[in-house]
C-alpha positions as CSV (number, residue, x, y, z in Angstrom):
1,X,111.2,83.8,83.6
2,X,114.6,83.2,85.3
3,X,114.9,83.8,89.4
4,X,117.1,86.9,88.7
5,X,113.7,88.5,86.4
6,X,111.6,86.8,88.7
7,X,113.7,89.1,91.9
8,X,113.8,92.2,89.8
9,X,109.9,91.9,88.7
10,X,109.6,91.3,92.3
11,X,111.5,94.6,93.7
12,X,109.4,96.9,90.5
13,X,106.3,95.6,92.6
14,X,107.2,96.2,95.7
15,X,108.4,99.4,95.4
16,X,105.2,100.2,93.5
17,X,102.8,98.5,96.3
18,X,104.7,98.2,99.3
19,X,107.0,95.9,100.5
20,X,105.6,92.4,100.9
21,X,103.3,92.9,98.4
22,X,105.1,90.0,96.3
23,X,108.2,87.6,96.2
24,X,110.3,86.8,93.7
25,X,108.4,83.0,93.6
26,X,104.6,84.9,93.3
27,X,105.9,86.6,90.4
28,X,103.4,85.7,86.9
29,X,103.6,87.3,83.6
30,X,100.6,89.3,84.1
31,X,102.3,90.9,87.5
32,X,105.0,91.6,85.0
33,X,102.7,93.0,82.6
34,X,100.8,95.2,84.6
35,X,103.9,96.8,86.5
36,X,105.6,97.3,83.1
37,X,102.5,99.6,82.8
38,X,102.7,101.3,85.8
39,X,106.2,102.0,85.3
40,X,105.7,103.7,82.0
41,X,103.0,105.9,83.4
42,X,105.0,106.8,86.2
43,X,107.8,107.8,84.1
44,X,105.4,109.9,81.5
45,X,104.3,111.6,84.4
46,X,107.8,112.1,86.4
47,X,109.1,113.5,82.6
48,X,105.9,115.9,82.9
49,X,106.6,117.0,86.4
50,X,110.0,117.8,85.3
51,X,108.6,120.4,82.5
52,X,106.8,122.3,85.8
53,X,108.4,125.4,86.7
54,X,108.7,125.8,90.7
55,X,106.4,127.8,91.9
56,X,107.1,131.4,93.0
57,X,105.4,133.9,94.7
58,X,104.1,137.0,93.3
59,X,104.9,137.6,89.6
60,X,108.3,135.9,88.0
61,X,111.0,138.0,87.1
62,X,113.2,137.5,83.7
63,X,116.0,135.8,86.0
64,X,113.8,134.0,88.3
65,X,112.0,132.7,84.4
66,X,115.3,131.8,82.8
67,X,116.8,129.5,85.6
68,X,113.8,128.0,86.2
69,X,113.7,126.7,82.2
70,X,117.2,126.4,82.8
71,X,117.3,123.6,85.5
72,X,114.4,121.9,84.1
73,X,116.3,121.6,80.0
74,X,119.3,120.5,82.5
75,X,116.9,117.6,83.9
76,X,116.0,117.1,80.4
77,X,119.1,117.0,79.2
78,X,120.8,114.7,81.7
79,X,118.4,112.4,81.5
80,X,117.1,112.6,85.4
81,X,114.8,109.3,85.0
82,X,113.6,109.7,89.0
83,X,110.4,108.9,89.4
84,X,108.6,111.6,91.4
85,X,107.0,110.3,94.7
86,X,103.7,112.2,93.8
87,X,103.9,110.0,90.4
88,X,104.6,106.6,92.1
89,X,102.0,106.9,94.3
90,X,99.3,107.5,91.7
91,X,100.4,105.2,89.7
92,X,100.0,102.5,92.8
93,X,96.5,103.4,93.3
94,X,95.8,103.8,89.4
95,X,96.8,100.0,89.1
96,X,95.9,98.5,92.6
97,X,93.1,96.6,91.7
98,X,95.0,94.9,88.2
99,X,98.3,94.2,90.3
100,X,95.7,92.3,93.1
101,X,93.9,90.5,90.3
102,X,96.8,89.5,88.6
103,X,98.4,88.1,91.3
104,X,95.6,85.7,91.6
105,X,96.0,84.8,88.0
106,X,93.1,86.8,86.7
């Protein structure tokens, strides 16, 4: 890995765990490996969250139904990558215990 990878990697990780949790000269494959994981489960769950109509009170109406599948084919459709903060956290806690492991070289 070059030092530019090695700061990217390093900023995926950090903004997964917290900052401090690595630096760019930590950095090891299998750190890459496992937040290349996380980052594809937290993007399979932000595109999930985006198919989630907001909730309402009380039974939906036709127009309240129709712009809520509105705005989410417009996320869909505009290709709205943003993680949801609900999604990175999970993913965090899901792969704790591999990103601490891995940064020993386990």
């Amino acid at each position: 890995m070059d030092s530019d990878q090695r700061e990217h990697i390093s900023a995926v990780i950090n903004y997964f765990w917290g900052e401090g949790t690595t630096s760019p000269e930590s950095v090891n494959e299998g750190m890459a490996s496992i937040a290349y994981e996380a980052l594809e489960e937290a993007q399979n769950c932000s595109a999930t969250m985006d198919l989630v109509p907001r909730h309402i009170s009380g039974r939906p109406n036709g127009k309240y139904i129709i712009k809520q599948v509105s705005k989410i084919g417009k996320r869909i459709a505009s290709g709205d990558t943003q993680l949801y903060e609900a999604c990175r956290q999970r993913v965090a806690i899901n792969f704790r215990n591999q990103m601490e492991m891995a940064k020993q070289g386990l």
